[in-house]
LUMFI-604890 format. One line per field, with one value per residue (C-alpha): residue number from 1; residue in three letters; x, y, z. Coordinates in steps of 0.001 Angstrom, whole numbers, plus 500000, padded with zeros to 6 digits. Each point is the difference from the previous one (the first is absolute). Layout:
<atoms>
i c(NUM / ...)
aa c(ALA / ...)
u c(X / ...)
v c(Y / ...)
w c(Z / ...)
</atoms>
This chain:
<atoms>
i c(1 / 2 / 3 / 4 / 5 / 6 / 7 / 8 / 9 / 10 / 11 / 12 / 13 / 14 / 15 / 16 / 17 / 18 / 19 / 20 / 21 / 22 / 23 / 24 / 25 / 26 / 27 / 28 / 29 / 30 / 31 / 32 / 33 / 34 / 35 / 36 / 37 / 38 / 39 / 40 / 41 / 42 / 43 / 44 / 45 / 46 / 47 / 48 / 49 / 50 / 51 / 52 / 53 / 54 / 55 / 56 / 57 / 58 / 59 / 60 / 61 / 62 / 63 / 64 / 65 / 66 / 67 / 68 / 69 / 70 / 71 / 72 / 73)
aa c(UNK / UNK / UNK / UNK / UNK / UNK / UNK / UNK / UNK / UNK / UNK / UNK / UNK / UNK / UNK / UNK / UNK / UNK / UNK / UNK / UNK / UNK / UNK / UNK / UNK / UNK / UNK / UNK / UNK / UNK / UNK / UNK / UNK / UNK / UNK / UNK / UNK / UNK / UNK / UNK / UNK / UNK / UNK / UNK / UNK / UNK / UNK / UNK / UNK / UNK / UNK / UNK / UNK / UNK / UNK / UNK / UNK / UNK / UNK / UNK / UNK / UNK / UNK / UNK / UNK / UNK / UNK / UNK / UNK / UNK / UNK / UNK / UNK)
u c(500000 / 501645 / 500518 / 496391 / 498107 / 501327 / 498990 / 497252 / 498635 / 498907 / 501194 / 502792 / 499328 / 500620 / 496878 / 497841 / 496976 / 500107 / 497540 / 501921 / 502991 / 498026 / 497990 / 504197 / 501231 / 497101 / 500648 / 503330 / 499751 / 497572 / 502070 / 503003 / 497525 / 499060 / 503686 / 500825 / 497139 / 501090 / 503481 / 501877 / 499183 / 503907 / 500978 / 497820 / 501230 / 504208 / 499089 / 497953 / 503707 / 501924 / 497996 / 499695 / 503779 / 500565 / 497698 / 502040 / 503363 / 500785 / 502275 / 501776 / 496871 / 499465 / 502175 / 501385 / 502450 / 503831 / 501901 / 502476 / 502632 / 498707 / 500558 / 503840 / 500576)
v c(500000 / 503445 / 502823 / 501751 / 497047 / 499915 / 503875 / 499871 / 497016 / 498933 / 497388 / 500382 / 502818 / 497961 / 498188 / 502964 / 500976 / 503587 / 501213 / 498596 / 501809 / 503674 / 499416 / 499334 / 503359 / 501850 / 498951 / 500923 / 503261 / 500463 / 499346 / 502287 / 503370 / 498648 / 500206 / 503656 / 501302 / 498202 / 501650 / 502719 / 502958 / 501059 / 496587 / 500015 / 503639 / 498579 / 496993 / 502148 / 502111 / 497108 / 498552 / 503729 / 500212 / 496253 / 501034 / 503117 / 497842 / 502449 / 497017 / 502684 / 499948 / 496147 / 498852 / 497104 / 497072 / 500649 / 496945 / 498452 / 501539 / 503706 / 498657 / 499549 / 503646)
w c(500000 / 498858 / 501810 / 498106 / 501167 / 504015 / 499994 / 498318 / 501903 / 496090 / 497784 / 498313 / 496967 / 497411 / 500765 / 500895 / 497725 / 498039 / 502578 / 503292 / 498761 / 499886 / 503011 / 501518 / 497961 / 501018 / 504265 / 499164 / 498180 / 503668 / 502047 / 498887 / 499711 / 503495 / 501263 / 498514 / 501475 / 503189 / 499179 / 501881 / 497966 / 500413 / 499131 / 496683 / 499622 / 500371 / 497423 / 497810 / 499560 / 499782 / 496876 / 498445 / 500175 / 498616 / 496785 / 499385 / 500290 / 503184 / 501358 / 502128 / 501986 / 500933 / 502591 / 498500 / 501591 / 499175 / 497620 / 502302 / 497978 / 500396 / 503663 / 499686 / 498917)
</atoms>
């Protein structure tokens, strides 16, 4: 049983019917508006940055983990 199906508490989704798999997308798509308006409006206002800078290719912006090399300098 994949990781879908032991979430989902469904069969696996290879084996799910056209309408099973909406009814699944459309609990899904609930449950994330759910948790941003459960969200920290300063946390959704930090991420909201984050992804604005990302899509302008800001990369100064995004804190980003160092290669091991960059380290050694």
């Amino acid at each position: 049983m994949g990781t879908f199906a032991m979430i989902s508490g469904h069969q696996h989704s290879k084996d799910l019917s056209f309408a099973e798999m909406m009814s699944l997308k459309s609990s899904s798509r609930d449950r994330q508006v759910d948790a941003v308006y459960a969200a920290d409006p300063q946390m959704l206002e930090m991420a909201a940055a984050r992804a604005k800078a990302a899509l302008r290719g800001n990369s100064a912006s995004i804190a980003r983990p160092q290669r091991f090399s960059a380290l050694s300098n």
